[in-house]
C-alpha positions in Angstrom: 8.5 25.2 -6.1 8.6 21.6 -7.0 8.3 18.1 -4.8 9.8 15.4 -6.9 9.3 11.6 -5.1 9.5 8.1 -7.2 6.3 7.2 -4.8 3.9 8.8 -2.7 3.4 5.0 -0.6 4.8 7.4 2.1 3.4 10.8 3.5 6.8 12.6 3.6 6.8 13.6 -0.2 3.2 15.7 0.3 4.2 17.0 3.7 6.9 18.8 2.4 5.3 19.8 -0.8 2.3 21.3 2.1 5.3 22.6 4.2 6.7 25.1 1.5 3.0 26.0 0.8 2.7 27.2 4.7 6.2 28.6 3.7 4.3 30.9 1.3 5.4 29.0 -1.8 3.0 28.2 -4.8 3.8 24.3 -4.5 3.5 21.2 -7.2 4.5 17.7 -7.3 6.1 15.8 -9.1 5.8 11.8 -9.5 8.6 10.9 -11.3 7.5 7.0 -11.7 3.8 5.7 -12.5 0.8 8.0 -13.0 -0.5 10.5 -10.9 -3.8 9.9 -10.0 -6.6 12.3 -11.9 -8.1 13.3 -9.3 -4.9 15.0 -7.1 -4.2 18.3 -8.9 -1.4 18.9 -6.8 1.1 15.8 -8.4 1.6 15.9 -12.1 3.9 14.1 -13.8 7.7 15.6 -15.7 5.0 16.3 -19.3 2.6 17.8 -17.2 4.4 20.0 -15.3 5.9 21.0 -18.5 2.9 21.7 -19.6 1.4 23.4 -16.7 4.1 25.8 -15.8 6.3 28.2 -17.1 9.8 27.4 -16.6 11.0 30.7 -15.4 8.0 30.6 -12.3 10.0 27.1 -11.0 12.4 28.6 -8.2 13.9 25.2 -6.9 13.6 21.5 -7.3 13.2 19.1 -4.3 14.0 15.8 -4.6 12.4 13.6 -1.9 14.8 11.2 -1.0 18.0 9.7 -0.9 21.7 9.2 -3.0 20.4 6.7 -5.3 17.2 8.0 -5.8 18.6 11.5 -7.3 21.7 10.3 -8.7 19.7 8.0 -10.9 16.9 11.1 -12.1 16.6 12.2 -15.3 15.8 15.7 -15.2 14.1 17.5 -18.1 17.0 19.9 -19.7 14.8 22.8 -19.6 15.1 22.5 -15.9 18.7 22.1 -15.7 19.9 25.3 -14.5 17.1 25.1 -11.9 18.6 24.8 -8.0 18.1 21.2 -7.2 18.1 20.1 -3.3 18.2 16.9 -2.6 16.2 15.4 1.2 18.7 12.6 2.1 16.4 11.7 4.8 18.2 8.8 5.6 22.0 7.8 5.9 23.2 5.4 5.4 19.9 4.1 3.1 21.6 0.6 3.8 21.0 -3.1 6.1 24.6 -4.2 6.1 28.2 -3.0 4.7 28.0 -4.1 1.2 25.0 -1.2 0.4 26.5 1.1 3.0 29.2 1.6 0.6 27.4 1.7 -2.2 25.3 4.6 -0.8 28.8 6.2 -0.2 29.2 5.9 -3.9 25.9 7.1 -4.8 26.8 10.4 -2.3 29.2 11.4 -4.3 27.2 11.3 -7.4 24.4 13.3 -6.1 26.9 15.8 -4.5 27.9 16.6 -8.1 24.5 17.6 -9.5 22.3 18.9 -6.2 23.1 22.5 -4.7 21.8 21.6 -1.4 21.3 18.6 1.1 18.5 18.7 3.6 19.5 16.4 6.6 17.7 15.6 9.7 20.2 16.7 12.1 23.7 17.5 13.0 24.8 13.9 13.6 24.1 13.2 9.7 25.7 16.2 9.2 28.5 14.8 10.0 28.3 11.6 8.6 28.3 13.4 4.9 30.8 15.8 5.6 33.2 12.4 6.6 32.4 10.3 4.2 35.3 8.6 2.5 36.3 10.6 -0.8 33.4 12.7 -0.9 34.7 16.3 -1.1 33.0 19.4 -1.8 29.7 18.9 -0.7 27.2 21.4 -1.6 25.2 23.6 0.8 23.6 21.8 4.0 20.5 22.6 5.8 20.2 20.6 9.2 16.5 20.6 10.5 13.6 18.5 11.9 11.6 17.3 8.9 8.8 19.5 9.0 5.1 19.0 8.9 2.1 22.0 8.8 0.7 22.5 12.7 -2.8 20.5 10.8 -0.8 17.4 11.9 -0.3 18.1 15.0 -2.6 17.2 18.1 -4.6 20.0 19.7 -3.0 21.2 22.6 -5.7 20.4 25.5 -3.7 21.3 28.4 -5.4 18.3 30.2 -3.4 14.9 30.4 -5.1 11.9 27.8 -3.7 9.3 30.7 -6.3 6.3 30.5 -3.5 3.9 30.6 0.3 4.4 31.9 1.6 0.9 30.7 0.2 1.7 27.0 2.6 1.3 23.9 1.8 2.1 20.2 4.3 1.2 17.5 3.7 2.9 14.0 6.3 1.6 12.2 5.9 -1.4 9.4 3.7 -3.8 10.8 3.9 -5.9 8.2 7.6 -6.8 9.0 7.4 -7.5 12.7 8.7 -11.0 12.3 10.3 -10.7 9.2 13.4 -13.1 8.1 14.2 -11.1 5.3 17.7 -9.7 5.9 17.2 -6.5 3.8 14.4 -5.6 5.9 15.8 -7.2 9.8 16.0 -3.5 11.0 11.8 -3.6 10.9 12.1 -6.9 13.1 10.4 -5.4 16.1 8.2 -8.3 16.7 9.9 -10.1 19.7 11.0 -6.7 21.3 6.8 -5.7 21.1 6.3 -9.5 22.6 8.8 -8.5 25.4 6.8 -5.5 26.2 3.4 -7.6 26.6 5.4 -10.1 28.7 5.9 -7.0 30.9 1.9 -6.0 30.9 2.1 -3.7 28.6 -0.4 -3.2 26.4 0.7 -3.0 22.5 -1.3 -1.7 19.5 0.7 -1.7 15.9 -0.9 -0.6 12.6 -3.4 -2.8 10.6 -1.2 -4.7 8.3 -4.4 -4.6 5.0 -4.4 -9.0 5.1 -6.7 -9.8 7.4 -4.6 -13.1 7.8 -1.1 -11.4 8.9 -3.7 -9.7 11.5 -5.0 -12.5 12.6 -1.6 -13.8 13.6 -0.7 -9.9 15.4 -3.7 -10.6 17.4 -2.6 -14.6 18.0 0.3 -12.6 19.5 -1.6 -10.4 21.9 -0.9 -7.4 19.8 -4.0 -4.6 19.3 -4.7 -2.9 15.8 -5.4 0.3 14.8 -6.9 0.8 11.8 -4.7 1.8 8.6 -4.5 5.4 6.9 -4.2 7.4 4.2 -1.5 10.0 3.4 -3.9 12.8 4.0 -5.2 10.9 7.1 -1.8 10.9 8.4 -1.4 14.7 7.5 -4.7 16.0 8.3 -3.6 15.1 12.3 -5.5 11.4 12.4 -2.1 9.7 13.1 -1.7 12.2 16.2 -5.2 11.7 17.7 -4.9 8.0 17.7 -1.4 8.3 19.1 -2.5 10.5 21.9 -4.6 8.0 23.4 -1.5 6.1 24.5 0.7 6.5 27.2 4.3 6.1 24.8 5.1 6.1 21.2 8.1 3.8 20.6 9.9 5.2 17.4 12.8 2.7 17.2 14.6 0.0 14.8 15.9 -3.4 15.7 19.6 -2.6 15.6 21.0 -6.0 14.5 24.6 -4.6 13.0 27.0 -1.9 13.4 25.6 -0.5 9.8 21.7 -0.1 11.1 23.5 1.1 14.1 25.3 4.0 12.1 21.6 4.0 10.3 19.9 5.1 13.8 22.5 7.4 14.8 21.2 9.8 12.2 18.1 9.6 12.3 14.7 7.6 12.6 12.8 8.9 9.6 9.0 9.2 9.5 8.1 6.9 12.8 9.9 9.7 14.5 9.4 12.4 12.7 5.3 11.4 12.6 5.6 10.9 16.1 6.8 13.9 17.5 4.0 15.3 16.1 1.5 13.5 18.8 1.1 14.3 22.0 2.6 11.5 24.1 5.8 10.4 25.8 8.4 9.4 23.2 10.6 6.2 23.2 13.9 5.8 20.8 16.7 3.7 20.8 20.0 4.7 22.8 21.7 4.6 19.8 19.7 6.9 17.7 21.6 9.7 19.1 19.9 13.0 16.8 16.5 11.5 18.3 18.1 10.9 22.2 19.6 14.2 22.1 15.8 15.9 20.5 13.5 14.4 23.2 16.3 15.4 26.1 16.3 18.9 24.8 12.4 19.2 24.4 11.7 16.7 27.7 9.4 15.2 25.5 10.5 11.1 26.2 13.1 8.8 27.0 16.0 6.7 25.0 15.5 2.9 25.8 18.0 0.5 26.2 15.4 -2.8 26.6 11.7 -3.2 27.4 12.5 -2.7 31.3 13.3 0.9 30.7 9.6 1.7 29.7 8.4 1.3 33.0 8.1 5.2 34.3 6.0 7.1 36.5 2.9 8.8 36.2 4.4 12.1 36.8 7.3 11.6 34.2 4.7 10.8 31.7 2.6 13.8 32.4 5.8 16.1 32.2 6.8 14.7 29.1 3.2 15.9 27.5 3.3 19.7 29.8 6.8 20.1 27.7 5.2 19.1 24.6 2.5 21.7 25.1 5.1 24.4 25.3 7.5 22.8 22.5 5.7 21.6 19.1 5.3 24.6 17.7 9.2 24.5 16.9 9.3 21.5 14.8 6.2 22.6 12.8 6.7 24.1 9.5 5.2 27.2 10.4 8.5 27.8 12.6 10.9 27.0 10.3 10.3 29.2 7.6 13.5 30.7 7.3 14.7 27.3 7.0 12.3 26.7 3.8 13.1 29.7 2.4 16.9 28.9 3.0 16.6 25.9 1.0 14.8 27.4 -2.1 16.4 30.1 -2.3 20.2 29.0 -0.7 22.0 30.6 1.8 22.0 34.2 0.9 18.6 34.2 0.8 18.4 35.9 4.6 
């Protein structure tokens, strides 16, 4: 099995390359841009995995992530005739209409070389299967993105409630009061300040300039201290996130193309937070995330800051139900799922 990403700046690339090893698969990556670092068996470059493996022992490529991403890849012809699946992981990949219909055009090209898209859910499902003048998609494997149990909290059974009125965001911190218009969607700044003007509390991620921290703090935002990938997937993320009373995973929707954006799916600041034990808070329109936490009774969907006032009690049920429910999500549950990606769908 092989994990091809352009980066490893984000986590998601490794957790699914440790997600088919739980899966029972012998796993590499892939880093299809730059140079692997030296000291990280695990990623090798196109050469090196050339050189380190026999082409017949490579049972499917995975491409992590999105339209452009894989339509763009050159793939080494003695891999060619390998299954290649493709993690959209987010759809549209746009901020406003002009790029949402490019990605449309970018769909189509990826649908012609990939055997398989992994989506997030059933509402980006649909989203593909509707696109204008794409037709005859390949095979499509809805689930949660999937992360080993290591990430996970421990399941205490005892309530980590210090402070009801506590919010951590873990999204880019950087961007909080961002004018760029690619990046408005990561504009959560005033939304956070409306949440302090509430009395909440609000801690974000250490931005790595100590001056763009200086200015969070100005604001009467908290830090918590920045991570590694392997911090993030050894379970670090989900301690420090269990010390708070609610997780907000959400997007400033400022047009009807982030809104179509959310609807499908919240990527890793959902994904990463599910795996903490706390009370979860997304956007009404991100409807796959809405309709996860109402299934699971694991958080809320929020309309504006006023909606994160809840009980005691409501909090506390929210982490009783995610005592009884994370083992679902985790890759060690969805191993038929893996397996139904490598190997396609007559693999059961």
């Amino acid at each position: 099995m092989v994990i091809v990403s352009a980066s490893l700046r984000n986590p998601l690339a490794e957790a699914w390359r440790r997600s088919f090893e739980v899966a029972g698969f012998e796993t590499i990556g892939v880093l299809s841009s730059g140079t692997p670092s030296p000291c990280d068996s695990r990623w090798t470059s196109w050469r090196g995995l050339l050189e380190r493996v026999e082409v017949g022992r490579i049972s499917c490529i995975i491409f992590w992530w999105g339209t452009q991403y894989f339509a763009a890849q050159t793939i080494p012809p003695e891999l060619s005739k390998i299954r290649k699946v493709l993690v959209v992981d987010t759809y549209p990949n746009a901020s406003v209409l002009s790029t949402e219909i490019r990605e449309q055009y970018y769909l189509m090209l990826a649908r012609r070389r990939a055997d398989c898209f992994v989506v997030y859910g059933d509402h980006m499902h649909t989203a593909i299967e509707t696109a204008p003048r794409v037709k005859r998609l390949p095979d499509i494997v809805a689930l949660m993105q999937p992360y080993p149990l290591a990430t996970h909290s421990a399941s205490t059974g005892s309530p980590k409630l210090r402070d009801t009125n506590s919010v951590i965001f873990t999204g880019r911190s950087d961007l909080l009061f961002s004018d760029n218009p690619r990046m408005r969607k990561d504009r959560m700044g005033p939304f956070l300040e409306s949440l302090l003007d509430l009395g909440f509390s609000v801690t974000v991620s250490d931005t790595g300039n100590p001056s763009e921290n200086a200015s969070l703090s100005r604001r009467g935002l908290s830090l918590y201290s920045r991570m590694t990938n392997s911090d993030v997937l050894d379970g670090k993320l989900s301690e420090v996130i269990d010390n708070y009373a609610i997780h907000l995973a959400g997007y400033n929707v400022n047009n009807r193309t982030i809104e179509r954006r959310v609807k499908n799916g919240l990527s890793s600041r959902f994904s990463l937070g599910i795996c903490a034990r706390t009370c979860q808070a997304v956007p009404k329109e991100a409807k796959s995330a809405v309709e996860f936490v109402q299934q699971h009774g694991i958080g809320f969907a929020y309309a504006s800051p006023s909606d994160f006032v809840r009980t005691i009690e409501f909090l506390k049920g929210c982490l009783d139900n995610w005592d009884s429910s994370h083992h679902k999500w985790s890759a060690e549950a969805q191993v038929d799922s893996l397996r139904r990606i490598a190997y396609g769908p007559d693999s059961a």
